[in-house]
C-alpha positions in Angstrom: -28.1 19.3 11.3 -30.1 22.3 9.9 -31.5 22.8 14.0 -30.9 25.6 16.3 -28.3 24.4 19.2 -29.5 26.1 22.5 -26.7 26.0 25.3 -25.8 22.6 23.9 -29.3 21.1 23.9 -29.3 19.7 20.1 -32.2 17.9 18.1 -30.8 15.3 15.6 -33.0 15.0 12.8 -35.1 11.9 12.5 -33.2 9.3 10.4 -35.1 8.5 6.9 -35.1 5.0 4.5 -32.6 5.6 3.1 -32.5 5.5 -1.1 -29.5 5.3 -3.3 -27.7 9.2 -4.1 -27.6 10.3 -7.6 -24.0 10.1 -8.7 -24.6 13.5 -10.2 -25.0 14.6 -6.6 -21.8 13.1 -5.1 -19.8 14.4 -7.9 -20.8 18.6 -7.6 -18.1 20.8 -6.4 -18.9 21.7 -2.5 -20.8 24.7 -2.7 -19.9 26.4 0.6 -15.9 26.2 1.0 -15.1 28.1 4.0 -16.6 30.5 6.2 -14.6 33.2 8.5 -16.4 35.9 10.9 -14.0 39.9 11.0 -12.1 40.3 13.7 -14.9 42.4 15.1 -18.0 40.0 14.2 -19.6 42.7 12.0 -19.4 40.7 9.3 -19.0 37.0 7.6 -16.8 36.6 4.5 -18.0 33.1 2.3 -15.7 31.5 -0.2 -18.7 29.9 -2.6 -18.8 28.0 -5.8 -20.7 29.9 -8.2 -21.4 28.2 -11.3 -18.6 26.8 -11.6 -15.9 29.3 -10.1 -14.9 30.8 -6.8 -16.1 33.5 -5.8 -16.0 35.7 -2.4 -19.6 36.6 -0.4 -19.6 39.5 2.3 -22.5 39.3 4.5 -23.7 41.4 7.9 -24.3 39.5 10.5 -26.8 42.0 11.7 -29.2 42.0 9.0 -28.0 39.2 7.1 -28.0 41.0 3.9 -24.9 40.5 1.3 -23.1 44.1 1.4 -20.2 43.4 -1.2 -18.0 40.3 -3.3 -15.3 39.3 -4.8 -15.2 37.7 -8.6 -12.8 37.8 -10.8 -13.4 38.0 -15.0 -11.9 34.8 -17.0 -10.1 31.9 -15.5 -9.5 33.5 -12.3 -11.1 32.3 -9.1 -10.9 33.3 -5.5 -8.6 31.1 -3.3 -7.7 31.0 0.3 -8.6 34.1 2.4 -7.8 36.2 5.0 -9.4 39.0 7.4 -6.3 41.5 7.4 -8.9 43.9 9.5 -12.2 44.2 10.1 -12.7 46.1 6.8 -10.6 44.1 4.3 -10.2 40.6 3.2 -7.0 39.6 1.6 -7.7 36.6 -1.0 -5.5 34.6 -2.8 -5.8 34.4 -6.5 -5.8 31.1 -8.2 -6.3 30.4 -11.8 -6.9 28.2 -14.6 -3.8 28.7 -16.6 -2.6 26.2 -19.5 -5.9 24.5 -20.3 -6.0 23.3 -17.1 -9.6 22.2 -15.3 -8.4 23.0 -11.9 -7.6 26.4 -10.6 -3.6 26.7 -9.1 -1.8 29.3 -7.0 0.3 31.3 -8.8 1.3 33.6 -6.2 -0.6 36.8 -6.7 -2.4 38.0 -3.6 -5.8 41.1 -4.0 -7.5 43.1 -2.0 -11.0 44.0 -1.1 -13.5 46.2 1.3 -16.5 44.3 2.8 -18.7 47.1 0.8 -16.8 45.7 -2.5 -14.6 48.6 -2.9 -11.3 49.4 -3.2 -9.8 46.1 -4.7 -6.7 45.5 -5.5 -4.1 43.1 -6.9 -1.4 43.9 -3.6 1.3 40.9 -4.8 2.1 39.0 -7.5 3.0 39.3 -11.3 0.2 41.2 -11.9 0.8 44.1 -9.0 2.4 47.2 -10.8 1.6 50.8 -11.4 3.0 53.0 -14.0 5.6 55.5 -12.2 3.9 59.3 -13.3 6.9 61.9 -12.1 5.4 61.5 -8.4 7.8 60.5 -5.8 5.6 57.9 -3.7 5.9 54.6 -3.5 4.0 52.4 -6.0 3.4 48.7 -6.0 5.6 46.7 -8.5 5.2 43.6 -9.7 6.8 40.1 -8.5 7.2 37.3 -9.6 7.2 34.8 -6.6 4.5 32.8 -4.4 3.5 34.1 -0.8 2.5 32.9 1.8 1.0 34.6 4.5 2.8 34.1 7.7 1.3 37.0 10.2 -1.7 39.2 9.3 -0.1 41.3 12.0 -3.5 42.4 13.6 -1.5 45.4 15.5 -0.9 46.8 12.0 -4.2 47.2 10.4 -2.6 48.8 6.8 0.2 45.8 6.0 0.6 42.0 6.7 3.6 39.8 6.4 4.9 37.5 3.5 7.3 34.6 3.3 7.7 34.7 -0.2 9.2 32.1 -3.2 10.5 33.3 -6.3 9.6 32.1 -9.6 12.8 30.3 -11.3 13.6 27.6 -14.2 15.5 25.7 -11.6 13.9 25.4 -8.6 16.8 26.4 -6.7 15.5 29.5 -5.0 15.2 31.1 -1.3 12.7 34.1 -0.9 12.4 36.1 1.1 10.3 38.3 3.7 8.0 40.9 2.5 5.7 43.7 4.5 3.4 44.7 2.2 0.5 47.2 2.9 -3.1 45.7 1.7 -4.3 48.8 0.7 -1.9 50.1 -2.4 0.8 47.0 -2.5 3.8 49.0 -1.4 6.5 46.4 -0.2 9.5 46.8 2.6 11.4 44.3 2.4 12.4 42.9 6.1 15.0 39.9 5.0 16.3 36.9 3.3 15.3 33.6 4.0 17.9 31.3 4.5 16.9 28.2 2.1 14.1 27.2 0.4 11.4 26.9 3.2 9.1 30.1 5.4 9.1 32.1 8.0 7.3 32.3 11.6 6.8 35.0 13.7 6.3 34.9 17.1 2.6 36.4 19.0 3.6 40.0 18.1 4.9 39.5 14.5 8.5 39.5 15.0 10.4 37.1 12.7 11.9 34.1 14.5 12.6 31.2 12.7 12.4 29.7 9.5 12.0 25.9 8.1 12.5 24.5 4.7 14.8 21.9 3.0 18.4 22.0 1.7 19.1 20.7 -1.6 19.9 17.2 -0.3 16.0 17.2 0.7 17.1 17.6 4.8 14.7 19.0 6.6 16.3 22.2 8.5 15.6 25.3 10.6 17.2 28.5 11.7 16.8 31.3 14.3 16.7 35.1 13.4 19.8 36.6 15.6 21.1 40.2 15.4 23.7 38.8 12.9 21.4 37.0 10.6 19.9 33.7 10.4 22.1 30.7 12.4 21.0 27.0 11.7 19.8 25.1 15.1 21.8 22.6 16.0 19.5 21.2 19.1 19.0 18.0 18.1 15.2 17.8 19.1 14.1 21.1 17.7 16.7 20.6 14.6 13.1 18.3 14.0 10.5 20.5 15.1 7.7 23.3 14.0 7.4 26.0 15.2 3.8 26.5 16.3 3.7 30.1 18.2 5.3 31.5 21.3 6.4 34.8 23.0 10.0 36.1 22.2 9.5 39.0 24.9 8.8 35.6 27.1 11.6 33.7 25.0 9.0 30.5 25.3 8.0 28.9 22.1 5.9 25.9 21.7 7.1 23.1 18.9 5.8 19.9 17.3 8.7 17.8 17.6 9.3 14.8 14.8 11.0 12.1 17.4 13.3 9.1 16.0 11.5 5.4 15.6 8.3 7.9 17.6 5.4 10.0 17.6 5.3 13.2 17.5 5.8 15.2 20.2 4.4 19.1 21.7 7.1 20.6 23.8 8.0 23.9 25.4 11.6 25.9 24.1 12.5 28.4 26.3 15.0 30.5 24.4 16.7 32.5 27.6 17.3 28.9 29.3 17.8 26.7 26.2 15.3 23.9 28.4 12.9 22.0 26.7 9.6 21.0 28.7 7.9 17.8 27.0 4.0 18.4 26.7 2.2 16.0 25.0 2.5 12.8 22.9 0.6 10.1 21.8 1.3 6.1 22.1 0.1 5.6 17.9 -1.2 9.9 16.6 1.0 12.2 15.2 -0.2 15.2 16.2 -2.4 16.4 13.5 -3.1 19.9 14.5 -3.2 22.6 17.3 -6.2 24.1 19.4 -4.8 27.8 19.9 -6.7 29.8 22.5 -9.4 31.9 20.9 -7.8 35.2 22.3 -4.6 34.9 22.6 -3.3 32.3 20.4 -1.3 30.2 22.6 -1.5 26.5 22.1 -4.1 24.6 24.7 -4.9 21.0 23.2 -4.0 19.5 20.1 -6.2 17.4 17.2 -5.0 13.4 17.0 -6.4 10.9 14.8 -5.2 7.5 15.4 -8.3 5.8 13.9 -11.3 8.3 14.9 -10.7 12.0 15.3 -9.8 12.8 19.3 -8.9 16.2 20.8 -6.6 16.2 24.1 -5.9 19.7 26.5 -3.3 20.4 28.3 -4.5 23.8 29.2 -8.7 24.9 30.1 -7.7 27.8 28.5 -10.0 30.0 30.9 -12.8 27.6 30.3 -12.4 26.9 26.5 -11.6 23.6 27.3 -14.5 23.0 28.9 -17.0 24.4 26.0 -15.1 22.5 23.6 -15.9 19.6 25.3 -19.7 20.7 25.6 -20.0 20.7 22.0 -18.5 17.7 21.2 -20.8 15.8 23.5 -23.7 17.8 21.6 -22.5 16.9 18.3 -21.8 13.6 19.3 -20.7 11.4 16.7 -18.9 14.4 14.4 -15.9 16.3 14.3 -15.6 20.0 15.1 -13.6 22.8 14.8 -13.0 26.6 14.7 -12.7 28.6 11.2 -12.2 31.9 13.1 -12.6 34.4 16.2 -13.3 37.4 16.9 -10.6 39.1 18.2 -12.6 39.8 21.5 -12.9 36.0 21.4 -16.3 36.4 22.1 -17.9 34.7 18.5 -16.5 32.1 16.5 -17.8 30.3 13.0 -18.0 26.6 14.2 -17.5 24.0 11.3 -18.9 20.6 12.1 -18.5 17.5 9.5 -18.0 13.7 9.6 -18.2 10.5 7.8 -22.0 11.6 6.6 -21.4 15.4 6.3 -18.8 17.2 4.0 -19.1 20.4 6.6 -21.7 22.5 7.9 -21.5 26.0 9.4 -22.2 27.8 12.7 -22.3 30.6 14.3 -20.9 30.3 17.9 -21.7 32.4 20.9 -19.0 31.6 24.0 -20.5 34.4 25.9 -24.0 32.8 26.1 -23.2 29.4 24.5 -25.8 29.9 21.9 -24.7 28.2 18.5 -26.9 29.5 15.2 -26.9 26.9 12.1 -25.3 29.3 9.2 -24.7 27.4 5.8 -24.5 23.9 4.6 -21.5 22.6 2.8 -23.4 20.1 0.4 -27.2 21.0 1.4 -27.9 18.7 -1.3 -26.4 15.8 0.8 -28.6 14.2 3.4 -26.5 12.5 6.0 -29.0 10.4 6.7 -29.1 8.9 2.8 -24.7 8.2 2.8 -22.7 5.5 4.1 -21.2 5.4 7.7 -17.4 4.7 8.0 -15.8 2.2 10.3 -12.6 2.4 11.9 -10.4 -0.9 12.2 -6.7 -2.2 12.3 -4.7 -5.3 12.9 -1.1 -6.6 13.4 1.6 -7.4 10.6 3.5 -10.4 11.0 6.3 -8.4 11.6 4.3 -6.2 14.2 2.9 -3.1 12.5 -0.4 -2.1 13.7 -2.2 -1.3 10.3 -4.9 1.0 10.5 -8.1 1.1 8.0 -11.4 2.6 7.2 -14.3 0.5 6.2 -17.5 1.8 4.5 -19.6 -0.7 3.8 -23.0 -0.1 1.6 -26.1 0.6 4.0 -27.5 -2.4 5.8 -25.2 -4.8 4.6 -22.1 -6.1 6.4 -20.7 -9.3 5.2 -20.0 -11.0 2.2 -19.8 -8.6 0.1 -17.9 -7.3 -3.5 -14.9 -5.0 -2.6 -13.0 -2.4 -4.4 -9.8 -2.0 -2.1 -8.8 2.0 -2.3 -5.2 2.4 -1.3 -3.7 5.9 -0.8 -1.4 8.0 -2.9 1.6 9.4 -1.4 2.8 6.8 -0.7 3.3 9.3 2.7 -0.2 10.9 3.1 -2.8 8.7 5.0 -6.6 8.3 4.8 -8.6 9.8 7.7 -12.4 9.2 9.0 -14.2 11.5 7.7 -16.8 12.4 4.5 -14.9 10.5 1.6 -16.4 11.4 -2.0 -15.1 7.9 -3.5 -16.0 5.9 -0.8 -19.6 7.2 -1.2 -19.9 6.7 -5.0 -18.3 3.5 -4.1 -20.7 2.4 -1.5 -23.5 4.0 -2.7 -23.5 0.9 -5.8 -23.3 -1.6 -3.3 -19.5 -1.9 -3.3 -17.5 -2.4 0.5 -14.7 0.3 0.5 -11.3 -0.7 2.3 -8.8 1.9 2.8 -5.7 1.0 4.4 -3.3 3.3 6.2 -0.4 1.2 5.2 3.5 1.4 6.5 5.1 4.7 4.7 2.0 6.6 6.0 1.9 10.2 7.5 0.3 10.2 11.1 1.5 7.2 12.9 5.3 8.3 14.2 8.7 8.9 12.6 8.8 4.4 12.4 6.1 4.2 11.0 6.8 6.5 8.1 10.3 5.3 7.1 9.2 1.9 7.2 7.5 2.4 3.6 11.5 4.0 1.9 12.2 1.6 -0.7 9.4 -0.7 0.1 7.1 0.3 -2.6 6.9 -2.6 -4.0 7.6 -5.1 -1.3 6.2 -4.5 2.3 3.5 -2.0 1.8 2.3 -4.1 -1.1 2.0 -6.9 1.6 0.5 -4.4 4.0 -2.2 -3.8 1.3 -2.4 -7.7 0.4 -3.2 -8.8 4.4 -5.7 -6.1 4.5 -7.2 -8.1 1.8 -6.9 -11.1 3.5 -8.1 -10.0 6.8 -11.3 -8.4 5.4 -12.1 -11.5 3.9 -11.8 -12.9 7.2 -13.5 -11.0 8.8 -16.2 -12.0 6.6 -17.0 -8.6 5.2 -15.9 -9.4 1.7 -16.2 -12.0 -1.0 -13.2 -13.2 -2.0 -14.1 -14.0 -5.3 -15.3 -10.4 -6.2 -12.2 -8.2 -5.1 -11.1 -5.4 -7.3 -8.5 -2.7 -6.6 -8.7 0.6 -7.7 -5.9 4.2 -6.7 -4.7 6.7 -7.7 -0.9 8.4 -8.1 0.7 6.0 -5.7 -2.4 4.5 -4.9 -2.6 3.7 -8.8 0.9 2.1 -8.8 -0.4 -0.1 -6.2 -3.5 -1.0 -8.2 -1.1 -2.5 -10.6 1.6 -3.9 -8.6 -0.9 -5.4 -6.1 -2.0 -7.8 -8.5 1.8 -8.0 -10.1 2.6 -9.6 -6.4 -0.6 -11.5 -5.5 -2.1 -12.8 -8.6 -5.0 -14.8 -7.1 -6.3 -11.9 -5.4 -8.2 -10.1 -7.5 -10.7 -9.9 -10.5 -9.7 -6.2 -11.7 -7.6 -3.0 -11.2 -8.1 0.4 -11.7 -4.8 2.7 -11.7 -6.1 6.9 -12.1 -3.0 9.0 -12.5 -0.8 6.1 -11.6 3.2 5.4 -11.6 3.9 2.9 -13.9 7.6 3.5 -14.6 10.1 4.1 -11.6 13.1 5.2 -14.4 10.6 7.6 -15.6 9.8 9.5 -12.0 13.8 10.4 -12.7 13.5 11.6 -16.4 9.8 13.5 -16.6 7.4 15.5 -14.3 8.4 18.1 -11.9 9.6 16.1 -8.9 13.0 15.6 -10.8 13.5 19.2 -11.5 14.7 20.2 -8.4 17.9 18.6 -6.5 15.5 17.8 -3.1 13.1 15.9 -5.7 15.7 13.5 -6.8 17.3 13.0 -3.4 13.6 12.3 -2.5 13.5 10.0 -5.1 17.0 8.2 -4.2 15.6 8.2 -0.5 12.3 6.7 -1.8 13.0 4.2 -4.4 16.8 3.1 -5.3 19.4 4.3 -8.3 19.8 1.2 -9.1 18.5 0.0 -12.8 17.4 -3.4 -11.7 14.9 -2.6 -8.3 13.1 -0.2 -10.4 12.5 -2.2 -13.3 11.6 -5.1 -10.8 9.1 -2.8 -8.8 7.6 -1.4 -12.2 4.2 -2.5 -13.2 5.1 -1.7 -17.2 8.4 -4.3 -16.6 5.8 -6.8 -15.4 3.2 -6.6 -17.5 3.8 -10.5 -18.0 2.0 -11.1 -14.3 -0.8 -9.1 -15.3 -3.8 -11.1 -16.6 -7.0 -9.6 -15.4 -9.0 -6.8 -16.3 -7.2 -3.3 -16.7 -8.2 0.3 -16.6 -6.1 2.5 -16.8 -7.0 6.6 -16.5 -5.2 9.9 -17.2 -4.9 13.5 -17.5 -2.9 14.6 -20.1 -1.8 18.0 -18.5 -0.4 16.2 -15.4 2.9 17.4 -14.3 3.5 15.0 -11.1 3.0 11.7 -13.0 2.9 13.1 -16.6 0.9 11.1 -19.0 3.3 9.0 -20.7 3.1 6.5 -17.8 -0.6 5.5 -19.1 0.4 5.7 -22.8 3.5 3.6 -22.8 1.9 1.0 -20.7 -1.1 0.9 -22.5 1.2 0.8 -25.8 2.7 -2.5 -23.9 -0.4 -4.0 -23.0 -1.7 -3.8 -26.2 1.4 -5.8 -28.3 1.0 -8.5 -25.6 -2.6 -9.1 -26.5 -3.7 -7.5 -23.1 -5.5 -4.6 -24.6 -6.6 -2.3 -21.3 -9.9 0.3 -20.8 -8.9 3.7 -21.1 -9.7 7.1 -19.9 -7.3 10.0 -21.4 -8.7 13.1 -20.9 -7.3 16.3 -22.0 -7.2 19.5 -19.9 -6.9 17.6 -16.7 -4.0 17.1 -14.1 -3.0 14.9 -11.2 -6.1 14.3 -10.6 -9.5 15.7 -13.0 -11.8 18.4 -11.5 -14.6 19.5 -13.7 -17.6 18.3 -12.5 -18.1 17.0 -15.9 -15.0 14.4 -16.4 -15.6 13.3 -13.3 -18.9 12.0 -14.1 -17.9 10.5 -17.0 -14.9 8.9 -15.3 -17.1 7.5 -12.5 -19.5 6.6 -14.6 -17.3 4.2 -16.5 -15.1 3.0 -13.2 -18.8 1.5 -11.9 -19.5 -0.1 -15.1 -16.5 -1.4 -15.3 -16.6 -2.4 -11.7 -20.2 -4.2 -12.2 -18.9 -5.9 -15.3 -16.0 -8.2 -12.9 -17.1 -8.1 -9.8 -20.9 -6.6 -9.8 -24.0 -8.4 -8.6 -23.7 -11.8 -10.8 -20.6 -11.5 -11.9 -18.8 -14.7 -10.6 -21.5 -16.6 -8.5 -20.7 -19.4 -11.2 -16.9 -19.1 -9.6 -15.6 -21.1 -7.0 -14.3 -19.4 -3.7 -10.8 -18.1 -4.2 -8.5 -18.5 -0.9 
C-alpha cells in the first residue's frame, strides 16, 4: 500500500511467496496509533509508540519536518487526543499505576503547542496552582474522569467536559465542566443527572444526557430551562444521540428497537415527530459518516459479516468520493481520522484483514491521496493470512455469524483452535486480528464465532445470550464446531479451544458440555466461578454491576454452580491451560488459582501461566511472547502436525 493514489488510479503491490512471520513480529505494539491533521491542515499531530511508551509527534505538512512533542517522564504515556485549535492539542493522560503493564485513564487531561510549548496539565488530580495573594482564577485540582464531549471549535481558549467523579462506591453523577486549555480554569455549566455524559448539539449547547440508573436501566434526559427531565418517548427512551441543530430543533438518534436492529431516525424537538432513516435486515449500526464540514450525519458503517457503508445523503458529493475510494482500495476498509475545518484535507486510514492500518493524506479538492505512515510497516500484507466471512442457521433459527482464517494455501482438513469472544456481549469483526495471525501463521484454522448474546446483530439477538451462558451459546459455539468440520475445513480429531474472559469461560465449559469434541482448552483471564463474579473484582462494586450480573446469570446457588467450570471439573479430562494476570480487577486471579488448586487434588494437574504485573488481559510485549510462545507449544503438543494421525476420526 506504500504507492501514491492519483485521482483514484491505485497500484497494488505485486503479491510475494509468502514465508511464515516471526512471532516476535506479530507480537510488537503498533507503532503508528492514530494520526489527526489541525483544523487548518498546517499541521499533523501522531500518537507513536516510542520504545515502549506513547508519546505525541507534531509535524508540518509543508516541509515535513517534526516542529514539537509530547512525552511524559515515568509511567506516564500519551492517550487519546484532540485538536482544540489549530495551535494546541489536548491529550489525555494515561498511566501505568499499581505495577500495572498497561497504561489506564485516570482522568487527567494536558496541554500542548504544536512548537512544544506551553504544556500543561488542564484537568485532573494533578491540575493545581498554589493561590499567591493574586485574585485570578487558578486551575485546581479534581479528582474525576472526563470526557470530552465538544471541542467547541467557536471557542478556541476552552472545550467542554462531561465529567465522573472519583468515589469508593461507585455511586456518583458528574457533572459538566468548561475548562480553558490554556491555564485549566473551570466554569462549571451543570449537573448531570445520573451516572452517564453529556451531548451537545452542532453549536455546543448542552442537550441531553445518557447513562444508567442503579438498577443498570439504560436512561436519557433533555436539558430544559428547569433542569434536566427524563424522556419518556418510548423510541428515543432507547436511543443515542448522534448530533443535530437545537436552533433547527432536529436531532438525529441511533435507536435500540425491541426483538430488532438498530435503527437512524430523525427527532424533531418543536414537532415531537420522529422520521425513520435507516435500518438494516441483520447490522446494528456500527458507526456514523458525519459530513466533513458540517457534521451532520450522511451514511452510516454496518458490518453484518464484511464491513459495508450505506448514504442516505451525497453530502454535496462526499458520497460520491467515498465511494471512489472504496472502489480504489478495493478489498479494505476505510475511514476518516479528521478534517480540516474547511473540509478541504482529511487523514484517510485504510486497514483490513492483512493490514493493522495505514495512513493518508486526502485531497477532496483535487482527489489526490499521499501515502503518510504505516501502522505495522514491519507487516507485509502480502506475508498474513486472509479472513473469510461465513454463517449458518441454529436449529432454533439464529443465523450465526463467523470469521474463518485459515493458514495460507490450505483449506480443508485441517487442526483448529476455535477462538470464541469475551463479553459475552462484544462480537468479533473482519478485520486485522493479532491471534488469528499467530494462530494461522503455525498452520492452525482460526474459527471465531459471533455467537447469540453478541453486540451488532439487533436488540434479539443480544438478549438471547441472558442466562444462557452456559446453555445455548455453548451450543452456538459447539455447532460451529460441527459445521466447520463439515464443511470440511477442520479435522475433527485435532480441535482445540482456546478464549479469553468470557471467551475463557467458554474454553472450559465447552468441553464441560461436549466432551468428545475436543483434544485441549486454553482459558486466558477466564471465569471460572459464577458465585465469585458476585463476591470479587469490580463489576460487583457498583449497584448497576450486580443487577447486570442478576440480568446476566441467575441468584440462584444451584445454576451457577451448574454453569461453573470449577463445579465441573469432574467432566474435564483433556489437556488444560490455564493463564492469568495477577493484577486483574474484572476477573481477579483467584478464578485461575482456585481451579488450578482443584484440578490438582483430582489428579488433573493443569499448564499454567501466572504472571504478575498484568491485568485483564497482558500487554508488554515481553509476556506476550512468552505466553504465545507456550499457547503454540502447547497447541503442537495435542493437536499439532502428528499429533493424533494414529487416532481414529472422532464424530
Amino acid at each position: 500500500m506504500r504507492r501514491l493514489l492519483l485521482f483514484f488510479t491505485f497500484l497494488w503491490p505485486l503479491f510475494a511467496f509468502s514465508t511464515e512471520v516471526p512471532l516476535s513480529d506479530l507480537v510488537r505494539h503498533i507503532e503508528i496509533e492514530e494520526v489527526k491533521i489541525s483544523p487548518e491542515g498546517t499541521h499533523l499531530a501522531i500518537r507513536k509508540n516510542h520504545n515502549g511508551e506513547r508519546v505525541l509527534l507534531f509535524i508540518s505538512l509543508k516541509d515535513r519536518k517534526i516542529t514539537g512533542g509530547l512525552r511524559f517522564k515515568g509511567k506516564d504515556e500519551v492517550g487519546d487526543f484532540y485538536w482544540a485549535n489549530n495551535e494546541r492539542v489536548v491529550a489525555k493522560v494515561v498511566s501505568r499505576k499499581a505495577a500495572l503493564e498497561m497504561p489506564i485513564y485516570y482522568g487527567t487531561l494536558f496541554a500542548v503547542n504544536v512548537d512544544g510549548s506551553k504544556k500543561k496539565n488542564i484537568f485532573g488530580y494533578l491540575a493545581s496552582e498554589t493561590q499567591t495573594g493574586t485574585r485570578l482564577k487558578r486551575a485546581k485540582a479534581t479528582y474525576a474522569h472526563a470526557t470530552i464531549i465538544d471541542l467547541l471549535p467557536e471557542d478556541k481558549s476552552e472545550i467542554l467536559l462531561s465529567t465522573y467523579p472519583w468515589s469508593n462506591n461507585w455511586e456518583t453523577t458528574g457533572e459538566i465542566l468548561k475548562v480553558n486549555i490554556y491555564n485549566g480554569v473551570k466554569t462549571r455549566i451543570t449537573g448531570l443527572p445520573q451516572v452517564g455524559r453529556a451531548h451537545t448539539d452542532d453549536h455546543g449547547n448542552v442537550v441531553f444526557a445518557t447513562g444508567s440508573n442503579r438498577k443498570g436501566d439504560y436512561e436519557i434526559y433533555e436539558k430544559s430551562k428547569k433542569g434536566w427531565k427524563k424522556v419518556e418517548n418510548s423510541l428515543l427512551a432507547h436511543g443515542w444521540p448522534k448530533g443535530g441543530d437545537l436552533d433547527t430543533g432536529e436531532f438525529y438518534f441511533e435507536i435500540d428497537r425491541p426483538n430488532s436492529t438498530e435503527q437512524l431516525v430523525k427527532f424533531n424537538k418543536k414537532t415531537n415527530t420522529i422520521t425513520p432513516i435507516f435500518s438494516h435486515e441483520i447490522s446494528d449500526i456500527s458507526g456514523i459518516i458525519y459530513h466533513p464540514t458540517n457534521d451532520n450525519p450522511i451514511g452510516v458503517y454496518l458490518h453484518p459479516d464484511f464491513p459495508e457503508e450505506y448514504f442516505f445523503d451525497e453530502g454535496n458529493g462526499f458520497a460520491a468520493y467515498f465511494r471512489g475510494l472504496k472502489k480504489a482500495f478495493e478489498g479494505y476498509r476505510i475511514n476518516f481520522t479528521s478534517f480540516t475545518d474547511d473540509g478541504s484535507l482529511g487523514i484517510l486510514r485504510v486497514y483490513g484483514d492483512r493490514l493493522p492500518g495505514d495512513y493518508f493524506l486526502a485531497n477532496l479538492k483535487t482527489k489526490k491521496v499521499d501515502f503518510l505512515l504505516s501502522s505495522s510497516e514491519w507487516l507485509a500484507p502480502e506475508t498474513l493470512n486472509s479472513m473469510q466471512a461465513d454463517s449458518f442457521v441454529t436449529t432454533d433459527n439464529m443465523r450465526i455469524g463467523t470469521y474463518l482464517t485459515f493458514p495460507k494455501g490450505q483449506t480443508k482438513n485441517l487442526p483448529m483452535v476455535v477462538v470464541p469472544h469475551g463479553g459475552p456481549h462484544a462480537r468479533d469483526y473482519w478485520g486485522y486480528d493479532q491471534e488469528a495471525q499467530i494462530l494461522s501463521q503455525n498452520g492452525y484454522l482460526v474459527l471465531q464465532v459471533n455467537f447469540r448474546g453478541s453486540t451488532g446483530y439487533g436488540d434479539h439477538f443480544y438478549t438471547a445470550g441472558e442466562q444462557e451462558w452456559g446453555g445455548k451459546i455453548q451450543k452456538d459455539i459447539a455447532d460451529a464446531v460441527h459445521w466447520a468440520v463439515e464443511k470440511g475445513y477442520a479435522d475433527p480429531r485435532k480441535v482445540c479451544i482456546y478464549g479469553a474472559s468470557f471467551g475463557g469461560y467458554s474454553a472450559l465449559m465447552n468441553p464441560i458440555r461436549y466432551q468428545d469434541l475436543y483434544k485441549c482448552a486454553v482459558g486466558y483471564v477466564g471465569v471460572y466461578d459464577l458465585e465469585m463474579m458476585y463476591k470479587k473484582g469490580d463489576i460487583k462494586r457498583r449497584d448497576r454491576g450486580l443487577a447486570y450480573l442478576n440480568r446476566e446469570l441467575s441468584k440462584d446457588k444451584n445454576f451457577l454452580k451448574e454453569n461453573s467450570p470449577i463445579h465441573n471439573t469432574d467432566k474435564l479430562n483433556i489437556p488444560l491451560f490455564i493463564i492469568h494476570g495477577e493484577k486483574d480487577e474484572r476477573v481477579p486471579v483467584e478464578h485461575a488459582e482456585e481451579l488450578l488448586e482443584k484440578l490438582e487434588k483430582e489428579g488433573k494437574p493443569a499448564k499454567s501461566l501466572i504472571v504478575a504485573n498484568e491485568g485483564h488481559g497482558f500487554y508488554s510485549e515481553e509476556n506476550n511472547m512468552k505466553l504465545y510462545t507456550e499457547l503454540l507449544a502447547f497447541l503442537d503438543k495435542h493437536i499439532g502436525i502428528g499429533s493424533v494421525e494414529k487416532q481414529p476420526a472422532v464424530n
